[in-house]
C-alpha positions in Angstrom: 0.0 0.0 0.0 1.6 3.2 -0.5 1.7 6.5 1.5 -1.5 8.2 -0.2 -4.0 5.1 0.4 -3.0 4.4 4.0 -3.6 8.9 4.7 -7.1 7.9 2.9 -7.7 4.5 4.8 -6.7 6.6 8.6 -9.4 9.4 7.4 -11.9 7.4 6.4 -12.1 5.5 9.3 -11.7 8.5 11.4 -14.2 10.2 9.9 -16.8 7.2 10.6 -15.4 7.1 14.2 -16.3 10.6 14.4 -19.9 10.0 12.8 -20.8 6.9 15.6 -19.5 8.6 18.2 -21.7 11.4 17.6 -24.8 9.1 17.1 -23.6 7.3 20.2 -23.6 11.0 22.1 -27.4 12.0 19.9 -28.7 8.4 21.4 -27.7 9.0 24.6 -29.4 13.0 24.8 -31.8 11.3 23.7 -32.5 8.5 26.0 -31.6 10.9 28.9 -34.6 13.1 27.6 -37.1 10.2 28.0 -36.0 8.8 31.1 -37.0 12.6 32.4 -39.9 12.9 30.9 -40.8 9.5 32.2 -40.3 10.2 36.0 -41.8 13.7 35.3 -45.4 11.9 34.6 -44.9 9.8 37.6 -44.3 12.4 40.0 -46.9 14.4 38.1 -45.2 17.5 37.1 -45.2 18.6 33.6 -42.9 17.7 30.9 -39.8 20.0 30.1 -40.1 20.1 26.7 -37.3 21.2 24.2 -39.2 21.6 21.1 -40.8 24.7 19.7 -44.5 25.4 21.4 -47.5 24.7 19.7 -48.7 27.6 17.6 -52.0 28.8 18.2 -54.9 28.4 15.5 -54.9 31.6 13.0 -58.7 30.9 12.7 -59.7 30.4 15.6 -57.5 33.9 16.9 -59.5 35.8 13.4 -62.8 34.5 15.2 -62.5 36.3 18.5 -61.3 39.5 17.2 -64.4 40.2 15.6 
């Protein structure tokens, strides 16, 4: 093998390394996220969501006004 195909080989692989440990790290935010939101409906509080809030109807905000 010569010099240029063993550079490629190294960053190839180190580039998939880098890929599965960031799906490794995604999967575990993840999982964390869950578990949290599980014992937040057993102790009854309400969920800590990340996500964007729901929007409110435009139709239903167009009825009230007028």
């Amino acid at each position: 093998m010569s010099g240029k195909d063993e550079t490629k080989d190294r960053k190839t692989r180190t580039e998939a390394e880098i890929r599965a440990e960031r799906l490794a790290r995604t999967l575990r935010d993840n999982l964390q996220r869950r578990k949290q939101q599980a014992r937040a409906r057993r102790a009854g509080a309400a969920d800590e969501t990340m996500g964007l809030p729901a929007a409110p109807s435009a139709a239903k905000k167009d009825e009230s006004d007028g």
